[in-house]
C-alpha positions, -999 to +999 in steps of 0.1 A: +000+000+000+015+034-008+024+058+018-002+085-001-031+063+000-061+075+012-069+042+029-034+048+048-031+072+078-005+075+103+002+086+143+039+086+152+057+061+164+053+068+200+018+063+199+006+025+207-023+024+185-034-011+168-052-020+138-062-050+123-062-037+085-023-039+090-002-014+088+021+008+061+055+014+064+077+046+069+106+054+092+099+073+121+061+070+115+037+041+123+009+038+093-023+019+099-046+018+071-082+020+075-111+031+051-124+066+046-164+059+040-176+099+044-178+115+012-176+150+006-203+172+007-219+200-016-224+236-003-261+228+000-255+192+018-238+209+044-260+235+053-286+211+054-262+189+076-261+220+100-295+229+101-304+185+107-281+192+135-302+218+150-284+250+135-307+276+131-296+294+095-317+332+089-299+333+055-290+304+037-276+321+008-251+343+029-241+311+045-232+288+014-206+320+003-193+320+037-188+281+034-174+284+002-152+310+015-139+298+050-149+260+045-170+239+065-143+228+088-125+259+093-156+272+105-164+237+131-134+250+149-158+275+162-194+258+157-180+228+187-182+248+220-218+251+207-227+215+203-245+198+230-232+165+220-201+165+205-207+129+194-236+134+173-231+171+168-264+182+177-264+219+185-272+235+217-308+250+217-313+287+199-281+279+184-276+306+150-251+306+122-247+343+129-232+337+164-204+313+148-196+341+125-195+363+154-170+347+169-150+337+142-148+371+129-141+387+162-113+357+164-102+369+128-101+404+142-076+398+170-051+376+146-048+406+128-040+431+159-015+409+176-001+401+143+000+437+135+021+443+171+042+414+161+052+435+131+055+465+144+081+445+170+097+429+146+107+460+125+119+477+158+143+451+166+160+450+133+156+484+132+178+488+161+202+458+150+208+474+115+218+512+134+236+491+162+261+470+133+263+500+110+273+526+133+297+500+154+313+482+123+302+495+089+273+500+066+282+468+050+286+447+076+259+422+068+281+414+033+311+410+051+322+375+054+345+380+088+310+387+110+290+358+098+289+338+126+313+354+144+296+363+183+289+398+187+284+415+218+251+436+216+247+460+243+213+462+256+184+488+239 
């Protein structure tokens, strides 16, 4: 069996997991094959999926663009907290599409302003490294093949 099948899935090695399809082979990672029966979904079989599930949906067409947008399993990420039973994934009661978008988009919204500080961060501290090397050594002091790898002392900001 190849190692890309998609009867052929894998957990490493120190996982004791057992199987009695038999297993594939790779170093440093157990394979265990197994059959996939699910098959994908349209757009429209998974809203109705959701709303079977108890997913109350006040615009369907709004939700099959932000399905086809996000994806179905991008968005479960933020759908779970709001199951009641996470092994039939039946929804809590009153549970709406909108308030999964709600979160996700307030989620979305922070990525981007700590991500944002990260950059700003990021170009302060090679800001200051690129002053630090070019006043203390020379403005070409990243091509110069005596520093790379050399250790530098760097004071403190």
């Amino acid at each position: 069996m190849g190692i890309w099948s998609k009867t052929c899935t894998f957990a490493h090695n120190r996982s004791r997991h057992t199987s009695s399809h038999g297993e594939c082979n790779r170093p440093g990672l157990r394979f265990f094959s197994m059959e996939y029966t699910k098959q994908a979904l349209t757009l429209i079989q998974q809203i109705e999926t959701l709303k079977q599930r108890g997913l109350i949906i006040d615009d369907e067409a709004e939700a099959l663009t932000i399905l086809d947008r996000t994806s179905y399993f991008r968005l479960a990420d933020y759908w779970r907290p709001m199951e009641v039973d996470k092994t039939s994934h039946i929804f809590k009661p009153n549970t709406h599409f909108n308030d999964i978008l709600t979160i996700y988009r307030f989620d979305t919204e922070l990525k981007q302003i700590i991500f944002n500080a990260i950059l700003q961060i990021e170009i302060t501290v090679r800001s200051k490294m690129i002053r630090y090397f070019s006043e203390n050594h020379d403005p070409f002091w990243f091509a110069d093949q005596g520093h790379q790898g050399a250790a530098c002392k760097v004071p403190r900001c």
